[in-house]
N, CA, C and O atoms as a GROMACS GRO file, in nm:
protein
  376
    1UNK      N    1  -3.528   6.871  -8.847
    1UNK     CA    2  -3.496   6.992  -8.776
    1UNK      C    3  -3.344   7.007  -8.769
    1UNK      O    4  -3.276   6.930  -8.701
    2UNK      N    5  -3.289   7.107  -8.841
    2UNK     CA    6  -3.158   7.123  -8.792
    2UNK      C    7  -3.115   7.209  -8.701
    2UNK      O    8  -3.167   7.319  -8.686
    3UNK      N    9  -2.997   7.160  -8.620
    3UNK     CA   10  -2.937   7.198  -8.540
    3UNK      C   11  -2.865   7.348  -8.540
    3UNK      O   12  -2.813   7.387  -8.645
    4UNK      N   13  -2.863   7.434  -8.419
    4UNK     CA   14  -2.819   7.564  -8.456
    4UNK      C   15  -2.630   7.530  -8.445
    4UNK      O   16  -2.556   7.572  -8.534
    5UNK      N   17  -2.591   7.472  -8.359
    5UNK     CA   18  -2.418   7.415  -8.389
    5UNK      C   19  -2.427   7.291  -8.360
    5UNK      O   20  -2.489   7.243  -8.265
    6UNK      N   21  -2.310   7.187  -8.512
    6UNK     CA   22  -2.308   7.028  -8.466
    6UNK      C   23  -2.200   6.993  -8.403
    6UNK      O   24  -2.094   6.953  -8.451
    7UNK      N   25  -2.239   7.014  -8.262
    7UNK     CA   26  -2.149   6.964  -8.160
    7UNK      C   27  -2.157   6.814  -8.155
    7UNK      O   28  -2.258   6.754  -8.120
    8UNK      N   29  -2.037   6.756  -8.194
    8UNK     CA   30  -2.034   6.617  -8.129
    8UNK      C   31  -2.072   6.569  -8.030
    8UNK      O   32  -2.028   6.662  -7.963
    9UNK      N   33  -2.140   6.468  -7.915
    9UNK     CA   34  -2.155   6.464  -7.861
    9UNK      C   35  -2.052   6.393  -7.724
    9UNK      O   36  -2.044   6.270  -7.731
   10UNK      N   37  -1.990   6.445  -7.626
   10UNK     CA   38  -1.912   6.419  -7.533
   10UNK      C   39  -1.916   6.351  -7.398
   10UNK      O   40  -2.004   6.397  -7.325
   11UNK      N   41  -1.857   6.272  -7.356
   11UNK     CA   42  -1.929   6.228  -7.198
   11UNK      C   43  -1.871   6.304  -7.076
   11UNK      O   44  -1.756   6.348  -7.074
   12UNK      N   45  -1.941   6.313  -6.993
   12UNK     CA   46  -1.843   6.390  -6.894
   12UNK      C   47  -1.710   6.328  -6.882
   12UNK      O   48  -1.658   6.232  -6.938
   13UNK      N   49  -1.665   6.424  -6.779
   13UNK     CA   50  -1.515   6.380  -6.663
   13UNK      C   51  -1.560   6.251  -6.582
   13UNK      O   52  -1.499   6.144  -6.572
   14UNK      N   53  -1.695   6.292  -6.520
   14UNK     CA   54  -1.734   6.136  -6.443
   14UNK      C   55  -1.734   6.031  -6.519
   14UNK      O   56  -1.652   5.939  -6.507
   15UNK      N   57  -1.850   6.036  -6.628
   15UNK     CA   58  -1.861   5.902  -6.725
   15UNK      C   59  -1.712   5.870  -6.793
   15UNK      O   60  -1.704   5.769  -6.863
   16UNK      N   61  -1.622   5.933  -6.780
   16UNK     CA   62  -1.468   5.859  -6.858
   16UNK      C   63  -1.452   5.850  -6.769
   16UNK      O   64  -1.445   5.728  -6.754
   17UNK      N   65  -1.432   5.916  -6.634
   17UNK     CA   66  -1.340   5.825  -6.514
   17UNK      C   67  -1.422   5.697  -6.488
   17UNK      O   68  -1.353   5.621  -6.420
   18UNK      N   69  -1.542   5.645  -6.516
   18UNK     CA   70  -1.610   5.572  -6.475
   18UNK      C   71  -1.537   5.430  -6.561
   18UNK      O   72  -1.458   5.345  -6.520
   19UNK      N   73  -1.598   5.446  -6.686
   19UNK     CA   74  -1.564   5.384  -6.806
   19UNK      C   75  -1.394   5.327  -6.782
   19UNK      O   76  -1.353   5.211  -6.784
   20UNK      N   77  -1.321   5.446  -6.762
   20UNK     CA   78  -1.169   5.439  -6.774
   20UNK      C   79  -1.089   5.343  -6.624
   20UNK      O   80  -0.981   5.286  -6.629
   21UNK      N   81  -1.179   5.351  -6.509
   21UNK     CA   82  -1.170   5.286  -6.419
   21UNK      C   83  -1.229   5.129  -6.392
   21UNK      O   84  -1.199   5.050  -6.302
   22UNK      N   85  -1.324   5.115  -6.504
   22UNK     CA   86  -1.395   4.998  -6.524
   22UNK      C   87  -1.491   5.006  -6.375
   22UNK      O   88  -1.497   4.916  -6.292
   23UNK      N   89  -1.536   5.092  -6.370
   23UNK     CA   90  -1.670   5.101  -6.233
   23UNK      C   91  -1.782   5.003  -6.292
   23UNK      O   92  -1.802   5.001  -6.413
   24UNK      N   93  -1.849   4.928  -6.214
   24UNK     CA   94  -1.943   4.864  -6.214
   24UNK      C   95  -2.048   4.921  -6.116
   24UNK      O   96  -1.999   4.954  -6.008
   25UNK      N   97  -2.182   4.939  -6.129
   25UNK     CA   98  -2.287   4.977  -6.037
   25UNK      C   99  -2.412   4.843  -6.029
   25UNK      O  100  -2.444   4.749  -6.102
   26UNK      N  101  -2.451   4.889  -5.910
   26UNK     CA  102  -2.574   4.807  -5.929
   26UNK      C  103  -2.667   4.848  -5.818
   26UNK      O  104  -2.636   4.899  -5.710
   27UNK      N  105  -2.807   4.811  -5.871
   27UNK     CA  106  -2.867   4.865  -5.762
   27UNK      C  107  -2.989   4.730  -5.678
   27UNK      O  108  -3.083   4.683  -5.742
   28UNK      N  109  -2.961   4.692  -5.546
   28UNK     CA  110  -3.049   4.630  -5.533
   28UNK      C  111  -3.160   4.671  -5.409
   28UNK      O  112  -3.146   4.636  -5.292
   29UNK      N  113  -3.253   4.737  -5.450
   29UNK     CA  114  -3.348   4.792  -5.335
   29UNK      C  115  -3.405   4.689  -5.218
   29UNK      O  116  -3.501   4.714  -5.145
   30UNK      N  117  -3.326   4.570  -5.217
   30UNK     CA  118  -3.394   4.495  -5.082
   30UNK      C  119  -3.276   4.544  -4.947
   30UNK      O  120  -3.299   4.539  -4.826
   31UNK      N  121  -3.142   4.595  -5.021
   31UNK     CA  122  -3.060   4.604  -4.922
   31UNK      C  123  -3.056   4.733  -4.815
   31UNK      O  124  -3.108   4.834  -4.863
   32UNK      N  125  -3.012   4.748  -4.704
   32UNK     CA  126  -3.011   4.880  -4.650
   32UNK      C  127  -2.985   4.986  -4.714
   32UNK      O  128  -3.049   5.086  -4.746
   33UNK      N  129  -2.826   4.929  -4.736
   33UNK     CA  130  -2.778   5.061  -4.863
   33UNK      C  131  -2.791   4.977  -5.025
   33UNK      O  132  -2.726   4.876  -5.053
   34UNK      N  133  -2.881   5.039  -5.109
   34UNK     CA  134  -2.935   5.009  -5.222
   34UNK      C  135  -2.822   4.994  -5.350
   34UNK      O  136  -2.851   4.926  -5.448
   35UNK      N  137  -2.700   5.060  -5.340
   35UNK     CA  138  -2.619   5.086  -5.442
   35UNK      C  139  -2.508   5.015  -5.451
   35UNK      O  140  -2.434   5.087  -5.384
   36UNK      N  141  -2.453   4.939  -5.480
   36UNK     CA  142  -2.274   4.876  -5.463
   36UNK      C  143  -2.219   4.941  -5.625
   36UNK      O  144  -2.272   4.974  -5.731
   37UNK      N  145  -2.080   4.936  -5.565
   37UNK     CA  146  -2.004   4.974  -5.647
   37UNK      C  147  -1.866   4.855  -5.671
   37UNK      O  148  -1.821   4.800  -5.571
   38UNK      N  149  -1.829   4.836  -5.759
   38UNK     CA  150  -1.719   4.730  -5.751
   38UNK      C  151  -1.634   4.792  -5.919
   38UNK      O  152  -1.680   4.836  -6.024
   39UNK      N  153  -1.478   4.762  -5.865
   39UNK     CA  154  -1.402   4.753  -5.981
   39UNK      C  155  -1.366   4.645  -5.994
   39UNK      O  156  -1.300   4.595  -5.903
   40UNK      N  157  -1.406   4.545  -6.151
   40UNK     CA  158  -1.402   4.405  -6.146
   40UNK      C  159  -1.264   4.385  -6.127
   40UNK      O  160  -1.191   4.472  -6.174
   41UNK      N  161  -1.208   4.280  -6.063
   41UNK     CA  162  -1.096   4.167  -6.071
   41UNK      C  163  -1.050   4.104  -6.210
   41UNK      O  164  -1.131   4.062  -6.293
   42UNK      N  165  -0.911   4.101  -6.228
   42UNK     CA  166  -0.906   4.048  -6.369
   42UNK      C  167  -0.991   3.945  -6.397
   42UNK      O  168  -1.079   3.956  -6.482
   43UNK      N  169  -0.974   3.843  -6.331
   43UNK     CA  170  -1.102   3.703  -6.304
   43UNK      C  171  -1.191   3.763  -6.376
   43UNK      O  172  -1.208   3.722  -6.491
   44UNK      N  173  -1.268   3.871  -6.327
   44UNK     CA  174  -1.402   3.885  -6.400
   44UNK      C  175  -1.419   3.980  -6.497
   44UNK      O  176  -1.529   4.030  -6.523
   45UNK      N  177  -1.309   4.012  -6.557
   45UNK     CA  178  -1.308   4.153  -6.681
   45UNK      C  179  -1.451   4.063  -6.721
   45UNK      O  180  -1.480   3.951  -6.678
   46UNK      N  181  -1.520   4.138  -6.806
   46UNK     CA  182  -1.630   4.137  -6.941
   46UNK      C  183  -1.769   4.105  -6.868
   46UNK      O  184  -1.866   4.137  -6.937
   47UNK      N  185  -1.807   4.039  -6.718
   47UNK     CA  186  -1.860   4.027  -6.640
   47UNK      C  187  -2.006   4.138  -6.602
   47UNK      O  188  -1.994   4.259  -6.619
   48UNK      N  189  -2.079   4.104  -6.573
   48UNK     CA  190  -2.186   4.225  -6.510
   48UNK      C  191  -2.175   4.210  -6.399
   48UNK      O  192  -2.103   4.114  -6.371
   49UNK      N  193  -2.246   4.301  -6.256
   49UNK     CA  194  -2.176   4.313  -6.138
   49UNK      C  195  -2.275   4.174  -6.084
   49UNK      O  196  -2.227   4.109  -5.991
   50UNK      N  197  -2.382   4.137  -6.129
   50UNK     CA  198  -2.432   4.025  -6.039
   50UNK      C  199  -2.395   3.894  -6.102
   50UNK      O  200  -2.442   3.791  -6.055
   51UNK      N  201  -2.344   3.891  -6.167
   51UNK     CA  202  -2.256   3.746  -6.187
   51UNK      C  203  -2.168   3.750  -6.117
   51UNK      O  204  -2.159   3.665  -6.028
   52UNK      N  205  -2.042   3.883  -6.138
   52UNK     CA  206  -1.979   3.867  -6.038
   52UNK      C  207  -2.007   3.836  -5.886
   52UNK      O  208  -1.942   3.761  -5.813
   53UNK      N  209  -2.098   3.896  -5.860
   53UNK     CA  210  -2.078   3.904  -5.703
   53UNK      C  211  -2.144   3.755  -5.664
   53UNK      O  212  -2.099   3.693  -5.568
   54UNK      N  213  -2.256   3.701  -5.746
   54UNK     CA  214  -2.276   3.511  -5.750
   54UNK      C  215  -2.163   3.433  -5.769
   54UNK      O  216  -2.149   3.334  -5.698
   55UNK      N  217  -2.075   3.462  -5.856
   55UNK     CA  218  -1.984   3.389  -5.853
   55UNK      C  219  -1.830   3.428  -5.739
   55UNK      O  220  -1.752   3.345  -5.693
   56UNK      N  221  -1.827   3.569  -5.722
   56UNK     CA  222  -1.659   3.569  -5.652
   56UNK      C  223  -1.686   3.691  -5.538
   56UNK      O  224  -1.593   3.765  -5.505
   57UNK      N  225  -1.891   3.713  -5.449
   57UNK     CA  226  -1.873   3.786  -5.366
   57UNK      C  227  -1.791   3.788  -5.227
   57UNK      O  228  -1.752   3.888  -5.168
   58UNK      N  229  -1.772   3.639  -5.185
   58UNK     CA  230  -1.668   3.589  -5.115
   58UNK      C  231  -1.548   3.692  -5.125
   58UNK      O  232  -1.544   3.794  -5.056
   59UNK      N  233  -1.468   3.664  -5.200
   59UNK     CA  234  -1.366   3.790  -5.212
   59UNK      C  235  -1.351   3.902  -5.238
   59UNK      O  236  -1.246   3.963  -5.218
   60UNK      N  237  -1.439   3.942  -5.281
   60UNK     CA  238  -1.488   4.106  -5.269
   60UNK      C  239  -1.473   4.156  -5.100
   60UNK      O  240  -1.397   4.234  -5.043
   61UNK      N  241  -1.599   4.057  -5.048
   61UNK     CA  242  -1.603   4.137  -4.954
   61UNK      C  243  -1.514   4.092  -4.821
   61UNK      O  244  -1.533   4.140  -4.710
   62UNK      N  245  -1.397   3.977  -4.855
   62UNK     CA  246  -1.290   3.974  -4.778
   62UNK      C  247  -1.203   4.050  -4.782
   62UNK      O  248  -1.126   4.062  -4.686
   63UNK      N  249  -1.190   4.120  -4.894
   63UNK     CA  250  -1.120   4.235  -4.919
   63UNK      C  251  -1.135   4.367  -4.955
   63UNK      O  252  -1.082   4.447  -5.032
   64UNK      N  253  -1.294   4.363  -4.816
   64UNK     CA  254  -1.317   4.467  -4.875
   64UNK      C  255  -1.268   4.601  -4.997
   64UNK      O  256  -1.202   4.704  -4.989
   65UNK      N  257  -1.332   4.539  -5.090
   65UNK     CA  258  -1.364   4.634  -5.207
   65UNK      C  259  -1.478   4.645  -5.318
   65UNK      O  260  -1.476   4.645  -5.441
   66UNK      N  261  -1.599   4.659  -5.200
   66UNK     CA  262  -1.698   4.699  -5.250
   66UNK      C  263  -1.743   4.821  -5.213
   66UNK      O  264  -1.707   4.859  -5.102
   67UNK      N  265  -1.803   4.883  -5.268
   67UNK     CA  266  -1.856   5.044  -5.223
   67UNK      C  267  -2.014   4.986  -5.211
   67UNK      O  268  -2.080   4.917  -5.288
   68UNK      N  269  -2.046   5.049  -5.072
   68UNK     CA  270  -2.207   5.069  -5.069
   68UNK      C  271  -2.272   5.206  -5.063
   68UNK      O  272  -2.220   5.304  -5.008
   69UNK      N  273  -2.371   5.207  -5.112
   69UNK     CA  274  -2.443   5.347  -5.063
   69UNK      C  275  -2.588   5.393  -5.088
   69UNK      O  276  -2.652   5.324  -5.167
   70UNK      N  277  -2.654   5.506  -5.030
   70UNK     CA  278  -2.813   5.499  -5.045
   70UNK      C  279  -2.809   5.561  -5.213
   70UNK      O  280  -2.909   5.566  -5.284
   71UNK      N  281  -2.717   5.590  -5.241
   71UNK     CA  282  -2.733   5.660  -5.398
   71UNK      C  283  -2.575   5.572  -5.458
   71UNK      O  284  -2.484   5.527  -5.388
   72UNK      N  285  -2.590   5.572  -5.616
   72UNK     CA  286  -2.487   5.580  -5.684
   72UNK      C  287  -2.370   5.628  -5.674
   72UNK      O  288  -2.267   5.567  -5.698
   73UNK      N  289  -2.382   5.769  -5.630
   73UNK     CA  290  -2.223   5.845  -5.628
   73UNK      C  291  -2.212   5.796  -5.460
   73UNK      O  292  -2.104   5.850  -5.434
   74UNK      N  293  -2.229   5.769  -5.410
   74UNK     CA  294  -2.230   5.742  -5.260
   74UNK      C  295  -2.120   5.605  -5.302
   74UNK      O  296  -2.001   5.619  -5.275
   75UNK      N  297  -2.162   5.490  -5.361
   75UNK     CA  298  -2.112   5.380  -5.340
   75UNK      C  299  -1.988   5.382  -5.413
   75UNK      O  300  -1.883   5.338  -5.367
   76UNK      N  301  -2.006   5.443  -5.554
   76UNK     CA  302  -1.856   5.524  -5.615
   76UNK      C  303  -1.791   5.551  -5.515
   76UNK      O  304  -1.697   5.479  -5.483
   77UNK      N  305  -1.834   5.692  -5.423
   77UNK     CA  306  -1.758   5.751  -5.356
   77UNK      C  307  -1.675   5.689  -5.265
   77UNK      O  308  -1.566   5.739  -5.236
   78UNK      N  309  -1.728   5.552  -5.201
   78UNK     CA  310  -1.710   5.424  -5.108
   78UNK      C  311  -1.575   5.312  -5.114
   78UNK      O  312  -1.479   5.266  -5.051
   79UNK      N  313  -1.660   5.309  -5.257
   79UNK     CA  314  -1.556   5.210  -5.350
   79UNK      C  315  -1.426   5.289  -5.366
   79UNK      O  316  -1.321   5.237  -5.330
   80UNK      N  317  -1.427   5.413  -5.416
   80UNK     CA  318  -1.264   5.442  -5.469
   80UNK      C  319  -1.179   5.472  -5.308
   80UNK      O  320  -1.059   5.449  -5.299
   81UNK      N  321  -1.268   5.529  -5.177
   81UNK     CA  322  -1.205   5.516  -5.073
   81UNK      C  323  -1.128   5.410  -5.038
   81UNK      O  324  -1.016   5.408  -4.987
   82UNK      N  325  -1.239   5.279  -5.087
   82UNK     CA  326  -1.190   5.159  -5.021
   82UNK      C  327  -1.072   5.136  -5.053
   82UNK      O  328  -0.987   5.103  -4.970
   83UNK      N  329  -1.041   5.157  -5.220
   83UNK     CA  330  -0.916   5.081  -5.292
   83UNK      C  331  -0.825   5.212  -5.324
   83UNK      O  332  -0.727   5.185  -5.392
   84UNK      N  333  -0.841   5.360  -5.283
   84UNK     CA  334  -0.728   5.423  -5.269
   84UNK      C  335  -0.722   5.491  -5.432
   84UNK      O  336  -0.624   5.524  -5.498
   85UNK      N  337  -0.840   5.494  -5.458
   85UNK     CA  338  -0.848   5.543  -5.601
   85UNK      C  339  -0.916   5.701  -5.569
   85UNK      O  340  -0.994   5.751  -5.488
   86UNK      N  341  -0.831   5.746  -5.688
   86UNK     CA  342  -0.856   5.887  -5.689
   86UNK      C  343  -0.961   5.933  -5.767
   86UNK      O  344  -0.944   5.935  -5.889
   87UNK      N  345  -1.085   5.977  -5.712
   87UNK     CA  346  -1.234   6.054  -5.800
   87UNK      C  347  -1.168   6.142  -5.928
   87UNK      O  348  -1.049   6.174  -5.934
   88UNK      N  349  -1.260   6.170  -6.021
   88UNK     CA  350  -1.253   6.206  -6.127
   88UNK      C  351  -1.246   6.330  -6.112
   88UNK      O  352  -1.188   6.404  -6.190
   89UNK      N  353  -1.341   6.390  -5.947
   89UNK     CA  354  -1.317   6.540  -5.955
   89UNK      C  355  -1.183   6.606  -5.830
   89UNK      O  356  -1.175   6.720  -5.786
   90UNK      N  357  -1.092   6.486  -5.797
   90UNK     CA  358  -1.001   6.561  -5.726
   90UNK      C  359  -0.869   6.552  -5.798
   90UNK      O  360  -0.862   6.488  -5.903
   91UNK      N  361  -0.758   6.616  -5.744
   91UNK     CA  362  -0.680   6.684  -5.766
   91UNK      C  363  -0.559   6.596  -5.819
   91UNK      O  364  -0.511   6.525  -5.731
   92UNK      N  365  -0.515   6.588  -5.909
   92UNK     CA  366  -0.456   6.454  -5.934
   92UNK      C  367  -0.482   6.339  -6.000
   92UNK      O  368  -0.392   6.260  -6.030
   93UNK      N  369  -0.635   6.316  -6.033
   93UNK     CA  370  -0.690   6.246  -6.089
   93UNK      C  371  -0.665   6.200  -6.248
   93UNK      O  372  -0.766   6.172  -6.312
   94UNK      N  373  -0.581   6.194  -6.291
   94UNK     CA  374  -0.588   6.126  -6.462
   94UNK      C  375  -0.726   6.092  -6.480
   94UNK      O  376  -0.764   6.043  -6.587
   0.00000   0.00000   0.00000
């Protein structure tokens, strides 16, 4: 079947600020709020978020900078509060 125009395919503004910020998600439904959000620590570049948080949740959450929330963009939204990072959809944002 061909296509009526071959548009490349693009990721949003969110998915590059995501990507470009190194956001990590995860979801674990036993917790109150189901969603964390974390931007890894050099320590853990290449990491998935539950290794990290088995191996270095201790300092995460001494410093606080984890995002929680009942949804995904919630704990995003959490996380970039925590650490003073600017969302993909406000004003200023690279």
């Amino acid at each position: 079947m061909n296509e009526l125009f071959d548009i490349p395919e693009s990721k949003s503004p969110r998915l590059q600020w995501i990507e470009r910020e190194r956001i990590l998600t995860h979801q674990a439904s036993h917790m109150p709020e189901p969603w964390m959000a974390i931007q890894p620590l050099l320590i853990d570049a290449g990491k998935d978020l539950p290794t990290i948080m088995e191996e270095s949740c201790r300092i995460y959450e001494e410093y606080n900078i984890i995002g929680y929330g009942q949804s995904e963009d919630d704990a995003i939204t959490n996380l970039a509060k925590a650490i003073g990072l600017k969302l993909w959809n406000e004003e200023g944002a690279v």
